[in-house]
PAZAPA-4460 file (N, C-alpha, C; in steps of 0.05 Angstrom, whole numbers, plus 32768, in hexadecimal, padded with zeros to 4 digits):
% residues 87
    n_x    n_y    n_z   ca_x   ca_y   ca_z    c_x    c_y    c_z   seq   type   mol
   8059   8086   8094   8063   8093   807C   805A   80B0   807E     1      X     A
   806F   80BD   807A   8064   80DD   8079   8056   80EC   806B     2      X     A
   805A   80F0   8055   803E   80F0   8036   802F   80DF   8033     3      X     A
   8027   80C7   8040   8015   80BB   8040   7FF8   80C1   802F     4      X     A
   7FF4   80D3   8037   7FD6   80EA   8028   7FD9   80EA   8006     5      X     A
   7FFA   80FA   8005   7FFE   80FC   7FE6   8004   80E3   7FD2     6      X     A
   8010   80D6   7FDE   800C   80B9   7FD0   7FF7   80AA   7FC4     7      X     A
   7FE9   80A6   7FE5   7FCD   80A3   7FD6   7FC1   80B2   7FBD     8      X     A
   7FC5   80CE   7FC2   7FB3   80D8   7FAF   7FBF   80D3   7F97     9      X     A
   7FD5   80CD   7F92   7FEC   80CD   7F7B   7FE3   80AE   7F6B    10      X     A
   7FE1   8093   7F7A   7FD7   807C   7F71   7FBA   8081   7F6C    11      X     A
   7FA9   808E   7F7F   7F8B   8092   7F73   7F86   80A2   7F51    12      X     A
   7FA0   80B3   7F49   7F9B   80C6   7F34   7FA1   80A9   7F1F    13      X     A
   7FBB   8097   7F1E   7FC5   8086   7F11   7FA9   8074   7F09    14      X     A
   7F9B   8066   7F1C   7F8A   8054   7F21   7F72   805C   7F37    15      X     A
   7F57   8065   7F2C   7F47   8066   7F43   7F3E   804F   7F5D    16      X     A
   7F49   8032   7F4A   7F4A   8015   7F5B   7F55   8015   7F74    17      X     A
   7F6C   8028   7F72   7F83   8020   7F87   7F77   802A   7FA8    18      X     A
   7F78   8011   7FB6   7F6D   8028   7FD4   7F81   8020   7FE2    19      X     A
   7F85   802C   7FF3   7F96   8024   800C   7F83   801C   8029    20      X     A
   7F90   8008   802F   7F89   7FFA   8041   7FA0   7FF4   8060    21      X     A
   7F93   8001   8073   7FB4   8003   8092   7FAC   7FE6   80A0    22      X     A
   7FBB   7FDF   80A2   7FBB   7FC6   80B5   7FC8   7FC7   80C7    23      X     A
   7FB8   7FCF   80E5   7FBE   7FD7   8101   7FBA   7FCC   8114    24      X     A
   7FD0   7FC8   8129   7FBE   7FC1   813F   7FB6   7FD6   8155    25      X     A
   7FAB   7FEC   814C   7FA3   8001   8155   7F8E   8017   8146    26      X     A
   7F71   801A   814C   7F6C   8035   8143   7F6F   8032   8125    27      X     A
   7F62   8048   811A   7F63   8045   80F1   7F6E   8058   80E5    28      X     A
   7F70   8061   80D9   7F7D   8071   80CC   7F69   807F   80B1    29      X     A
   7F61   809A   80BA   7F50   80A9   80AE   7F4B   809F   808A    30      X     A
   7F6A   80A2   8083   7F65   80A2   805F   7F61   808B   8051    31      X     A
   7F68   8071   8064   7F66   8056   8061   7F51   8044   806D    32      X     A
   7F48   802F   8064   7F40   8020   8069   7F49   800A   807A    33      X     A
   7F43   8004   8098   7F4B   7FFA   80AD   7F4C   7FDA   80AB    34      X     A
   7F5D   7FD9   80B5   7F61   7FB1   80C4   7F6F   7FB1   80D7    35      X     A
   7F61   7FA0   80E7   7F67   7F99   8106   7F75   7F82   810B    36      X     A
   7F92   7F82   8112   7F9F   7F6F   8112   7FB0   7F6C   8129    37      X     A
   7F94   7F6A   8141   7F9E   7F6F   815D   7FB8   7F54   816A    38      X     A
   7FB9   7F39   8155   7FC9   7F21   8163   7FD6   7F26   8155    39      X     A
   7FDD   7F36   813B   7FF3   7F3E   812D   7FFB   7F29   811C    40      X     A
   7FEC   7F16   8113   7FED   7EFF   80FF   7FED   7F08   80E2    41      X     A
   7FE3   7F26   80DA   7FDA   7F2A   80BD   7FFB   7F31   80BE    42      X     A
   800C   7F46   80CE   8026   7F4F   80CA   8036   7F2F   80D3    43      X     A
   8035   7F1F   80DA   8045   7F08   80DE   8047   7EFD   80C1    44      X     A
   8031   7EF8   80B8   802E   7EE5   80A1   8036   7EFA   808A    45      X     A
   8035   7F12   8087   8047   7F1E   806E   805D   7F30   8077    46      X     A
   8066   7F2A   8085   8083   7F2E   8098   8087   7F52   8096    47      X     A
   8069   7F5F   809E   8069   7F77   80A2   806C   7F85   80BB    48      X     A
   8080   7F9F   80BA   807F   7FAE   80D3   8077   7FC5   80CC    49      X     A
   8076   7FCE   80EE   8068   7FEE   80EC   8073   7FFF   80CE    50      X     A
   8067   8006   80B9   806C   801C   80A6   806D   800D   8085    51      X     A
   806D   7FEB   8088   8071   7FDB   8072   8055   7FE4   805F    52      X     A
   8060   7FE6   804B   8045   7FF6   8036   8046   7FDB   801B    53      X     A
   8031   7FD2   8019   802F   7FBA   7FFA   801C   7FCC   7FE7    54      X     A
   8022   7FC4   7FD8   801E   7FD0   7FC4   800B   7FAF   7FAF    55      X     A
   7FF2   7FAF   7FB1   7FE0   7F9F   7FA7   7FDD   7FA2   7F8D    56      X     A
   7FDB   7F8C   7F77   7FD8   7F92   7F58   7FB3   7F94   7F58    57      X     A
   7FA8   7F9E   7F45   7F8B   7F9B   7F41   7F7B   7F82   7F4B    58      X     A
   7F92   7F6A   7F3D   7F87   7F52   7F40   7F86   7F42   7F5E    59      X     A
   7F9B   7F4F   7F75   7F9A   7F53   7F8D   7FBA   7F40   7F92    60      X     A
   7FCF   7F40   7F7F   7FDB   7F35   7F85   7FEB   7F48   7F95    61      X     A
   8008   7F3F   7F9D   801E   7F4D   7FA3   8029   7F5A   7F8E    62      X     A
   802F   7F78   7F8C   803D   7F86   7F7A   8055   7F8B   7F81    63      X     A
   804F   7F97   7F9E   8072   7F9D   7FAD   806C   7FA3   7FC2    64      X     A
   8089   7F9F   7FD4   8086   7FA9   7FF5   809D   7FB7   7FF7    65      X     A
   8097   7FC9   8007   80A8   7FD8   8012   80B1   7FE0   8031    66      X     A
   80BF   7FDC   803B   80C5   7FDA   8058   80C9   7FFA   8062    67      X     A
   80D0   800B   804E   80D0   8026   804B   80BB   8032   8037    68      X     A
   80AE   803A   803A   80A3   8046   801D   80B2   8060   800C    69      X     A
   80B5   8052   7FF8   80C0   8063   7FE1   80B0   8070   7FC6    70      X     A
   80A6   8084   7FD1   808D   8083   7FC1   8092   808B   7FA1    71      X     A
   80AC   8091   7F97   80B4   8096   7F7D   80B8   8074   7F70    72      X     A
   80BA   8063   7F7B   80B4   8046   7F74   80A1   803D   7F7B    73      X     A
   808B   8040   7F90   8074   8038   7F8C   805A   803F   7F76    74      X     A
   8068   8055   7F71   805A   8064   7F5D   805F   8059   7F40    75      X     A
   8078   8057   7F40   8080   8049   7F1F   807F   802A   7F25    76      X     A
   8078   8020   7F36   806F   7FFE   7F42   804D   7FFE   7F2F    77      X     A
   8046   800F   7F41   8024   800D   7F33   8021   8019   7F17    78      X     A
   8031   8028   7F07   802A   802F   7EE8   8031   8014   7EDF    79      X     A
   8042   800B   7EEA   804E   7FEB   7EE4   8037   7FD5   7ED7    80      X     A
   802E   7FD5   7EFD   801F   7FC6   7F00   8005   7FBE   7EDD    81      X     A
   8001   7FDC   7EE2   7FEC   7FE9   7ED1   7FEF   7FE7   7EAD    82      X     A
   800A   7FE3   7EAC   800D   7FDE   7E85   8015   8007   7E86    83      X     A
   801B   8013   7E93   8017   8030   7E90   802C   8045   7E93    84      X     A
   8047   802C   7E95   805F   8035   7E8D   806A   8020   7E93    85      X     A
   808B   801A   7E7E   809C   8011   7E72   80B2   800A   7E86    86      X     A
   80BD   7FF3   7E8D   80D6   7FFB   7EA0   80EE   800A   7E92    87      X     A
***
């Protein structure tokens, strides 16, 4: 994802809870918090590919996935989430 950086900071302003977490089978990724998923079972079992972004509720459920990230809906996904806007 190309803004990657601003996003984050955009869900951190919403909710200081929210972290992002890369799940790689490679190397980590500076602004996130790493997982190693060198047999590729964590992306098998939630039918993720290279760039798939979830979007976690507080309570750790599934909020949403995105196979693209769209970050004008992930954004209004988590006020959602949150009681912190209205559909």
């Amino acid at each position: 994802m190309p803004n990657r950086p601003a996003l984050l900071a955009q869900l951190g302003r919403i909710d200081k809870r929210f972290a992002a977490v890369l799940v790689t089978s490679r190397g980590s990724a500076s602004e996130t918090k790493a997982i190693a998923d060198q047999d590729g079972e964590i992306a098998r079992l939630f039918a993720a590919s290279p760039g798939t972004l979830y979007l976690l509720r507080p309570d750790l459920h599934i909020a949403g996935r995105w196979k693209a990230a769209a970050p004008d809906e992930i954004l209004k996904t988590a006020s959602l989430c949150l009681g912190s806007e209205t559909p």
